[in-house]
VMD Tcl script that draws the C-alpha trace (Angstrom):
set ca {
  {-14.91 -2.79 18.65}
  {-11.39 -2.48 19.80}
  {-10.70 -2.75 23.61}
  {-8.85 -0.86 26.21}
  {-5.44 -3.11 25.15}
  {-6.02 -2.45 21.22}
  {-7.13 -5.61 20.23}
  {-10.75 -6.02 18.28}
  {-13.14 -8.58 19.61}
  {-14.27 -11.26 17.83}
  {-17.25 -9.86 16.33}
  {-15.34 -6.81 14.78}
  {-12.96 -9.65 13.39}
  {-15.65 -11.64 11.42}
  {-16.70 -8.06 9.94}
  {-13.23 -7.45 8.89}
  {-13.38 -10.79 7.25}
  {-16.65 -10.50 6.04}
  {-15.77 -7.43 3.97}
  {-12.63 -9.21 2.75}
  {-14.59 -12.05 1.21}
  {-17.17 -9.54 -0.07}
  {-14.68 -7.63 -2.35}
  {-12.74 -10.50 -3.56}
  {-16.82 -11.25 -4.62}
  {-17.17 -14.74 -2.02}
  {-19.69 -15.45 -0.50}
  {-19.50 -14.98 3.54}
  {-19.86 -17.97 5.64}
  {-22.75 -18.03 8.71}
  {-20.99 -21.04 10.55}
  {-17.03 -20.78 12.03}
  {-16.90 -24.14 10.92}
  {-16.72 -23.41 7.48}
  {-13.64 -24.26 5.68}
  {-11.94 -21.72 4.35}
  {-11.23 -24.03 1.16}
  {-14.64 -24.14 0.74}
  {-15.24 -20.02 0.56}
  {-12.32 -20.16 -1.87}
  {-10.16 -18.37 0.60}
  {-6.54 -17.61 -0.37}
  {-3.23 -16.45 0.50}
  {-3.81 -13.12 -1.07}
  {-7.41 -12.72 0.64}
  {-4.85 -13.46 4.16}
  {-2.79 -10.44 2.87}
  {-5.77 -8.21 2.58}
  {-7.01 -9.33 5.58}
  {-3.94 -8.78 7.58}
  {-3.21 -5.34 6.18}
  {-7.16 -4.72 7.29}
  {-6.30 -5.31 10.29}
  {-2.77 -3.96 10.64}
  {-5.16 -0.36 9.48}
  {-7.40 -1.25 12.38}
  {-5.39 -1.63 15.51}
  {-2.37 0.39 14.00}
  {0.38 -1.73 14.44}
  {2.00 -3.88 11.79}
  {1.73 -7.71 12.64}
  {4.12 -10.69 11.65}
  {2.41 -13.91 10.31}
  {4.43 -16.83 10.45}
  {4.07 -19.25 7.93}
  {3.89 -22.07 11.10}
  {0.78 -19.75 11.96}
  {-0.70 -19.93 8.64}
  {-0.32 -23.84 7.67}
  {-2.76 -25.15 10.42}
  {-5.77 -22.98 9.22}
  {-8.33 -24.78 8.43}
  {-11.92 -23.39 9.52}
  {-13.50 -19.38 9.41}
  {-12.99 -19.98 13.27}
  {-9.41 -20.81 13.25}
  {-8.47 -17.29 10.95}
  {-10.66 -15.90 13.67}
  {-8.54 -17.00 16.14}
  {-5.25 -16.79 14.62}
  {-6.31 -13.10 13.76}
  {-7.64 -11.97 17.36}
  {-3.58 -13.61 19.30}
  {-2.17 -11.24 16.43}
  {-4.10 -8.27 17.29}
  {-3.69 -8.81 21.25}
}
mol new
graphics top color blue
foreach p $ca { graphics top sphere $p radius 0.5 }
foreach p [lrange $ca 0 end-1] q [lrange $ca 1 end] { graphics top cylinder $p $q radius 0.2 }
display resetview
């Protein structure tokens, strides 16, 4: 769901991701906690994510690459994704 300031919430996030993962043919994780090494998550699967959510909240975002090193968890994307889209 997107609020009043534009932004999605956390669970509209996860579904975002969750579709990503499910075209690039991944499986999706149940746990934030989950590496994203692990699900085989890439740089490219962070573009198409991105540009999902750039479609979403109709605004185009800038991703640093000091934003992108630290990621290490589902949780972490999560949370690097919802600061973008506030």
């Amino acid at each position: 769901m997107i609020s009043a300031s534009g932004s999605l919430d956390r669970k509209a996030l996860h579904s975002l991701f969750e579709q990503t993962l499910h075209i690039q043919g991944k499986s999706v994780p149940v746990a934030e906690t989950e590496t994203l090494t692990n699900l085989g998550f890439s740089s490219l699967d962070l573009a198409e994510l991105t540009v999902r959510l750039e479609d979403h909240i109709g605004k185009e975002l800038a991703v640093e690459a000091a934003e992108i090193r630290p990621l290490r968890t589902v949780g972490d994307l999560l949370d690097l994704m919802s600061a973008l889209s506030g």
